[in-house]
C-alpha positions in Angstrom: -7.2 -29.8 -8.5 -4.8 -28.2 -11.5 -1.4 -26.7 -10.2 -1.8 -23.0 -10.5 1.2 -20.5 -10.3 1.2 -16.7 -11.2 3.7 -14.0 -10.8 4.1 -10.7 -8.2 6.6 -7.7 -8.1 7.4 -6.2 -4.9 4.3 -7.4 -2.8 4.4 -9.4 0.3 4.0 -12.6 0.5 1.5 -14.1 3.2 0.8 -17.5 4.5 -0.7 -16.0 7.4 -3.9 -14.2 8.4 -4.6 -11.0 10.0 -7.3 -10.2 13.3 -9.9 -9.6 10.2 -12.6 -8.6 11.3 -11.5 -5.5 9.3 -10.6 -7.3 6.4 -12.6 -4.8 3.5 -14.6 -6.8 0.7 -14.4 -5.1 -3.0 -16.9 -3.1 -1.7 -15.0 -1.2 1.2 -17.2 -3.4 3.7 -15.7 -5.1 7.1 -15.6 -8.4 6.9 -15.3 -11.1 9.2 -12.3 -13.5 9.4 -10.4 -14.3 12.5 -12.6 -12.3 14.6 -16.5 -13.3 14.2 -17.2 -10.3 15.6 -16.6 -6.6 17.5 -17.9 -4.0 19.7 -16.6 -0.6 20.8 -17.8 1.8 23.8 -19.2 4.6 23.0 -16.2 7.1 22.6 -15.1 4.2 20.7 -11.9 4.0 23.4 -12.5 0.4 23.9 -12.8 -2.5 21.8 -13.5 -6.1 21.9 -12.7 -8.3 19.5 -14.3 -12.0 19.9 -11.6 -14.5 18.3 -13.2 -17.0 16.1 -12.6 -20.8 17.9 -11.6 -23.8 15.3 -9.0 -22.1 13.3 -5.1 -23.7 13.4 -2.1 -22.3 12.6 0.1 -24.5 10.2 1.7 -26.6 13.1 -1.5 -27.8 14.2 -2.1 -25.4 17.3 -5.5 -24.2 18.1 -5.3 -20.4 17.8 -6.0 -18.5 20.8 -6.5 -14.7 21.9 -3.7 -15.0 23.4 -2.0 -15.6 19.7 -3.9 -12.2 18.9 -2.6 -10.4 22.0 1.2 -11.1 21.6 1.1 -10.8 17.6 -0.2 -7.4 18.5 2.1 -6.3 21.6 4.9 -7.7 19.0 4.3 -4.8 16.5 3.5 -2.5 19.1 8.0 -3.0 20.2 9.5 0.2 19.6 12.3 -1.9 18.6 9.8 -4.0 15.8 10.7 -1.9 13.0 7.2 -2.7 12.3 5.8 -1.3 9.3 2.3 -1.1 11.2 4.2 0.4 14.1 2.6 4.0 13.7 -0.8 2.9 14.1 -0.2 1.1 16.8 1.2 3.5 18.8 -1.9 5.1 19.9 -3.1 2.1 21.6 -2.5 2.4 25.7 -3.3 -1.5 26.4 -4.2 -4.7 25.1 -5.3 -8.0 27.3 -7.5 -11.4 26.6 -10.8 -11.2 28.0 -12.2 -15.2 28.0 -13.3 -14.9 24.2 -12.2 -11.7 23.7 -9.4 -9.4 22.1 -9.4 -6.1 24.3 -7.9 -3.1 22.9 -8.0 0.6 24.8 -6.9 3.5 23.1 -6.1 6.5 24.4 -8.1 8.1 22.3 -11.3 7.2 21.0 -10.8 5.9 17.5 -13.8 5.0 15.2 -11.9 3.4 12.5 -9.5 1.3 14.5 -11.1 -2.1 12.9 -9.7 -0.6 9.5 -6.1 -0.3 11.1 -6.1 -3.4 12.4 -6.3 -4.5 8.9 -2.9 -3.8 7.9 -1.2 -6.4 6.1 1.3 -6.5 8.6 -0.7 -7.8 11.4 -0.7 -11.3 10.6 -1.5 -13.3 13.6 1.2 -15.7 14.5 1.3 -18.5 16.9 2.8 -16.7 20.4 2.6 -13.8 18.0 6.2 -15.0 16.2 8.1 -14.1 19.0 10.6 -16.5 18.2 10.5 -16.1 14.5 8.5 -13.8 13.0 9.8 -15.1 9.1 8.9 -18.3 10.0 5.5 -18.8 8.0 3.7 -20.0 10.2 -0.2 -18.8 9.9 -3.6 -19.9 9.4 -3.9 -19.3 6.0 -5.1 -21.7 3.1 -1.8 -22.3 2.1 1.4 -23.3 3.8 5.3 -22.2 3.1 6.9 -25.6 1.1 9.5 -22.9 -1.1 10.8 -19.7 0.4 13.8 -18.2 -1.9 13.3 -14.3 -1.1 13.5 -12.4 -4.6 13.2 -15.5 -6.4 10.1 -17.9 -5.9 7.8 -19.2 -3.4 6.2 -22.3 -3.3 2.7 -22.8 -0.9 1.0 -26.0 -0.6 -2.6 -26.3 0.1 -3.3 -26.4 3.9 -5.6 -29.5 4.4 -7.3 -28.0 7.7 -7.8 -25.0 6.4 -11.2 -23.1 8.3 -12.6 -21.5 5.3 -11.9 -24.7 2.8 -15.0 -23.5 0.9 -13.8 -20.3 0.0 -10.4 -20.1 0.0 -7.5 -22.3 -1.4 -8.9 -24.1 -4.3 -5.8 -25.2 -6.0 -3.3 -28.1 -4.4 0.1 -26.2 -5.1 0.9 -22.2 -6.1 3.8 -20.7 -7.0 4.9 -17.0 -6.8 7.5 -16.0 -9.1 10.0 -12.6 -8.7 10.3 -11.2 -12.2 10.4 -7.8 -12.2 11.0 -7.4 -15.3 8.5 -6.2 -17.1 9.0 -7.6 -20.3 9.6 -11.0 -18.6 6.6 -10.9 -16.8 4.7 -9.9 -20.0 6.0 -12.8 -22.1 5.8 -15.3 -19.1 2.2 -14.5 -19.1 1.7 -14.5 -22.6 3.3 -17.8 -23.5 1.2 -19.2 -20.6 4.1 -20.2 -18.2 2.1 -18.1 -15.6 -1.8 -17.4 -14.9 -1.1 -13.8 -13.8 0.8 -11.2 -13.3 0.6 -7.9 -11.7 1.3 -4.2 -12.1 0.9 -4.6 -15.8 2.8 -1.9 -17.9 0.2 1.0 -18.6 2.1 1.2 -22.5 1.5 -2.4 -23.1 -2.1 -2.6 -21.8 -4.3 -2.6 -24.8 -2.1 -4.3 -27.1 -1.5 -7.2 -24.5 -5.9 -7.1 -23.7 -6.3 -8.4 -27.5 -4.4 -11.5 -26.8 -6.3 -14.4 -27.6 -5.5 -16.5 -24.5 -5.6 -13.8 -21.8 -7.3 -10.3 -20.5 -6.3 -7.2 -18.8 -8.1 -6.4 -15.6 -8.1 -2.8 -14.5 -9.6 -1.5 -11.6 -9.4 2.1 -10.1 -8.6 3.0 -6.3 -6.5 4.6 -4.3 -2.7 3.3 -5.2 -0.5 6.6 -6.2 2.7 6.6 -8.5 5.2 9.2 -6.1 8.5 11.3 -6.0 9.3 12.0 -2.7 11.7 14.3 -0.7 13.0 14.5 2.5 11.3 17.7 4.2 14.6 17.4 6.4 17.2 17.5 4.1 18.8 20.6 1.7 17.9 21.3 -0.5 14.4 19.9 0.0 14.2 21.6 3.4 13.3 24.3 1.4 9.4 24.6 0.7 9.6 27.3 -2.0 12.0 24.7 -3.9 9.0 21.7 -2.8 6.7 24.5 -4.6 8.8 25.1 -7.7 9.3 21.1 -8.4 5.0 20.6 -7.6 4.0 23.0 -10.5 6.6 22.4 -12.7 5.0 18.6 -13.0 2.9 18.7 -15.8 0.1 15.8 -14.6 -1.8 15.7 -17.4 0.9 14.8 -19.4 2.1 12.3 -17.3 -1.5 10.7 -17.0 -2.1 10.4 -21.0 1.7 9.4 -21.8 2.5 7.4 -18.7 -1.0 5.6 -17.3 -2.4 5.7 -21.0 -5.5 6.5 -19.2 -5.1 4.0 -16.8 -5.4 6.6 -14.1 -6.3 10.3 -13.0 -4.6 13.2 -12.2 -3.0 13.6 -8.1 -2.7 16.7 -5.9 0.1 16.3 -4.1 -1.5 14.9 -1.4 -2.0 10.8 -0.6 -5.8 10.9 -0.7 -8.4 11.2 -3.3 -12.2 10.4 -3.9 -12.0 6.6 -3.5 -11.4 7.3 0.1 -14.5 8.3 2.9 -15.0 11.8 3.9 -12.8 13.4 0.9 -13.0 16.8 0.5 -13.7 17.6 -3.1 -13.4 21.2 -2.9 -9.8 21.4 -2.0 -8.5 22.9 -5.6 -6.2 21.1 -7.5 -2.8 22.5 -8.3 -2.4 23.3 -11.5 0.7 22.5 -14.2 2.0 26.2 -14.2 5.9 27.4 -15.5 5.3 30.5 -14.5 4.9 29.9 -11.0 7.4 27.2 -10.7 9.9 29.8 -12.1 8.7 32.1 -9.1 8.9 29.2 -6.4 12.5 28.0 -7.6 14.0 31.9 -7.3 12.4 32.4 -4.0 14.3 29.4 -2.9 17.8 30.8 -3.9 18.8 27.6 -5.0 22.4 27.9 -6.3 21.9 26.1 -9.4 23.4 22.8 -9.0 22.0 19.4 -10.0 19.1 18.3 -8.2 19.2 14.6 -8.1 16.2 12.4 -8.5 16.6 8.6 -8.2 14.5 6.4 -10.4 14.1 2.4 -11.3 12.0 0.9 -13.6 10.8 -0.9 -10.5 9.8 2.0 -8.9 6.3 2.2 -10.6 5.3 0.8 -14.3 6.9 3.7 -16.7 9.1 5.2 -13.6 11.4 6.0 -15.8 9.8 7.3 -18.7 7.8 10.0 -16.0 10.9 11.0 -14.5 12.0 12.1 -17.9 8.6 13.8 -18.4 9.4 15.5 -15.1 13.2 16.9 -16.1 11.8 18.0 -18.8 8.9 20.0 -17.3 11.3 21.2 -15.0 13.8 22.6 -17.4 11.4 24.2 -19.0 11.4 26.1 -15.1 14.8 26.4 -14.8 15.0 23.9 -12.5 18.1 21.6 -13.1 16.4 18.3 -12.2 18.8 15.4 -12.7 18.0 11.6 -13.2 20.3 9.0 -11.3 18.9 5.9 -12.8 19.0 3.2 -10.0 19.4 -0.9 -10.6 15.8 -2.5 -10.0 17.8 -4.9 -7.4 18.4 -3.1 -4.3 16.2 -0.6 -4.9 13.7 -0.8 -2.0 16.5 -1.2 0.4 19.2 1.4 -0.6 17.3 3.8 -2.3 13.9 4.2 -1.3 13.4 6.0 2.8 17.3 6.6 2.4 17.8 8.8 -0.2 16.7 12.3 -0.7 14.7 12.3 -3.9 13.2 9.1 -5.6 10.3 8.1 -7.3 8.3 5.5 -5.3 4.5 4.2 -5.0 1.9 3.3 -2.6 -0.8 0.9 -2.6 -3.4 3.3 -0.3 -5.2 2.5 2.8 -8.8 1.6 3.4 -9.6 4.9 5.3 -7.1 8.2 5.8 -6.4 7.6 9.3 -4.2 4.6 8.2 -2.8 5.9 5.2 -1.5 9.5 7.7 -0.7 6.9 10.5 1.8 4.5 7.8 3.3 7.3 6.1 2.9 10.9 7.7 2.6 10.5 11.5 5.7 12.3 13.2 7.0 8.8 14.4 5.2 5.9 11.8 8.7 4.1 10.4 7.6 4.4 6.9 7.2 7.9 6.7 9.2 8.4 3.4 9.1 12.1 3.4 10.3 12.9 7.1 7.1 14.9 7.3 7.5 15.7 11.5 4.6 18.3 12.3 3.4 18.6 16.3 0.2 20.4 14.7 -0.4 17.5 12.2 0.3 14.7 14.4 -2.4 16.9 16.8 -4.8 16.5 14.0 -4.5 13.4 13.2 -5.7 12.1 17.2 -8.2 14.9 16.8 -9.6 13.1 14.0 -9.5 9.7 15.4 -11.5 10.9 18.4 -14.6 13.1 16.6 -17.5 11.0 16.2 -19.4 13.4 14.1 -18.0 12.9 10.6 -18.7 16.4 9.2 -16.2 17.8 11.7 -13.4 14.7 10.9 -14.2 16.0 7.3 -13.0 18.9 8.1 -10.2 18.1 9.9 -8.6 15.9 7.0 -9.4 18.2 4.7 -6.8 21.0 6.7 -4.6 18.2 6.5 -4.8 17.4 3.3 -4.2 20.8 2.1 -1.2 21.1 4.8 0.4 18.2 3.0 -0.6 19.1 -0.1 0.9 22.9 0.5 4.0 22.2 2.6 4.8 18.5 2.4 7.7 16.4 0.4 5.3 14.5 -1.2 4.9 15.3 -5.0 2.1 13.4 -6.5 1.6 13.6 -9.9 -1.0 10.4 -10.4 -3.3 8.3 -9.4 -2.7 4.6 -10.5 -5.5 2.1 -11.7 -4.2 -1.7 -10.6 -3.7 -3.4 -13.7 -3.3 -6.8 -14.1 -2.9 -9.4 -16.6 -4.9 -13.1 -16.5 -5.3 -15.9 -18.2 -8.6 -16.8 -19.5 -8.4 -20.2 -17.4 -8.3 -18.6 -14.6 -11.8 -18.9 -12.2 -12.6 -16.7 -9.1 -11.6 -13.5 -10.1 -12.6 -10.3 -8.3 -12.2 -6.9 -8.9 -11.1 -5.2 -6.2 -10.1 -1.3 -5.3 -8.1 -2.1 -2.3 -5.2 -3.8 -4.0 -3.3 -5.5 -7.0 -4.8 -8.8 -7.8 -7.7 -8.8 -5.7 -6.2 -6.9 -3.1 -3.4 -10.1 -2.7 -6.2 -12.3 -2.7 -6.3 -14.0 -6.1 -3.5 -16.8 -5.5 -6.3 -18.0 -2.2 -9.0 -17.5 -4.0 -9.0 -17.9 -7.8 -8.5 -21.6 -9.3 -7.6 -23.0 -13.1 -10.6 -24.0 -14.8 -10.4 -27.1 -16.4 -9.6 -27.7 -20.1 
């Protein structure tokens, strides 16, 4: 088997495995990994999960429910600082049944198996009590090179369960460039088999490259600015209002996303996800009525102060300038505090006010309001905190008939949409860059790179 290596920006990297038998296909399906298989009662309340025997972790231990059990009570610790924490929090108890994964909610929740399949959950062995950053899964590959920021070196795991299907290669390599331009040339000059979150500008001039070609798929990954709901002068909604139609979105589809993308509404869901609600109309670029907005807010006039890296999103930047231009068109002194790439995610991003920012999406809306706009979820970037919201959200969980959950996110939707911090301008295709020796690849809507999955799955084809 060839050595394979190819390059991410800013996505985790995984040697483990998750409970999977939520793990979604391309096609948005379930699928089955380390649980064969599921049940749930009737008000969908409780759920069994029957853990899949034969599989090891990395030191050689059998994995048991009782793996699943404690991974799971470990994210559920208030003190976890868990990103998955917020979904987690509706769940009232978990225990091993023989077999069997149990998991009682509260309330009923039909598309628990989807939140289970957060890329946080990764099932550990005594759930990484000890040490969580260990690396230590049940994953094709295991950790040989760990040098956070920089690289990280997996070798291939030789009792591996799904050896057929997964980990083709002996030895991958993840390299940190985020640098664009470094990526670009790394891929071009064949140093690397892929790289990720390929620069919407360079796109169709990099796709005619003899050796390589530019995979784009469309889904449900949004390019963000986001304020704090809870801070001045963003704790003003008729300021929120004034900055939201001031954004000219068509403008920053064509000139940013070079078509690579489609218009947002100021809300974190659009048609790739179930039970959308196409009717909700979509704000429109308007001076005018930003002009109105920003004097209703009595804003005194001093610099409003948006923070942007070029690692924030592929042509950050560029759309912030977009943006302060709109905006002065409004009146609106918008002002650009351009960040260092390095640091960014930790001193910038959920601390500050005002910054641009992206998301990846969720499988269904329940996670994607549970990660990022539940009253309590540690990743909620806006410091959106609404009783009535949060109320909706469990209301949603529990209705079973899906016209009535339609119309349930839909109020949400439109609550966010009309009140929140979030201003969302675009919706981002996932566009990637890979060599044309490169075998196994997928496209898939979940993620970047086959939702995370190309370095497990794809191989180099021989010469």
């Amino acid at each position: 088997m060839a050595e394979y290596k190819y390059t991410v920006v800013h996505v985790g990297v995984h040697t483990e495995e998750s409970l999977e038998p939520e793990r979604l296909d391309p096609n948005g399906e379930i699928e089955n990994r380390m649980a064969e298989s599921y049940e749930a009662s009737a008000d969908a309340k409780t759920w069994a999960f029957k853990i899949r025997k034969g599989i090891q972790f990395h030191n050689g231990k059998e994995m048991t429910p009782e793996d699943v059990l404690k991974t799971m009570q470990r994210h559920s610790d208030e003190n976890s600082q868990s990103g998955a924490l917020g979904i987690m929090r509706g769940i009232e108890n978990m225990k091993v049944d023989g077999d069997n994964f149990i998991v009682e909610l509260g309330v009923g929740n039909a598309d628990l198996p989807y939140l289970l399949a957060d890329y946080h959950l990764m099932i550990q062995p005594d759930g990484g009590m000890d040490n969580p950053g260990a690396g230590i899964g049940t994953g094709p590959y295991t950790l040989e090179v760990d040098e956070p920021g920089v690289r990280h070196g997996f070798k291939r795991n030789e009792n591996y369960w799904d050896a057929d299907n997964r980990g083709h290669t002996d030895y991958n390599e993840v390299l940190v460039l985020n640098d664009a331009t470094a990526r670009t040339a790394a891929l071009q000059s064949g140093q690397v088999n892929m790289i990720n979150r390929v620069d919407p500008k360079v796109a169709a001039l990099l796709d005619r490259a003899p050796n390589l070609t530019v995979k784009s798929v469309a889904g449900r990954g949004h390019y963000v600015f986001i304020a704090h709901v809870d801070t001045a002068p963003f704790d003003n909604n008729d300021l929120r209002l004034a900055l939201k139609y001031a954004i000219n979105r068509e403008e920053m589809v064509d000139k940013i996303l070079r078509g690579y993308g489609t218009i947002g509404n100021d809300m974190p869901i659009n048609g790739s996800y179930p039970l959308f609600d196409e009717s909700i109309p979509q704000r429109e670029h308007s001076i005018e009525k930003a002009k109105e907005h920003y004097a209703a807010s009595g804003h005194d006039g001093s610099p409003i102060i948006l923070r942007v890296a070029d690692g924030a999103f592929p042509g950050a930047v560029d759309a912030a300038s977009l943006f302060q231009e709109s905006a002065k068109a409004a009146g609106i002194p918008l002002e650009i505090k351009r960040e260092p790439n390095d640091g960014y995610w930790s001193e910038v991003w959920n601390k500050q006010p005002f910054c641009a920012s992206y998301w990846g999406g969720r499988p269904v809306q329940d996670q994607m309001y549970s990660t990022a706009y539940l009253s309590t979820a540690d990743w909620n970037d806006t410091r959106w905190k609404r009783p009535e919201f949060d109320e909706m959200l469990l209301s949603a969980r529990a209705e079973l008939d899906e016209a009535k959950r339609k119309e349930t996110y839909s109020k949400m939707g439109q609550m966010i949409r009309d009140e929140g911090g979030l201003i969302l301008p675009m919706f981002n295709d996932f566009v990637d860059g890979v060599a044309n020796n490169v075998g196994g690849w997928v496209e898939d809507p979940n993620a970047e790179l086959s939702n995370n999955k190309a370095g497990i799955k794809c191989w180099v084809k021989d010469a």
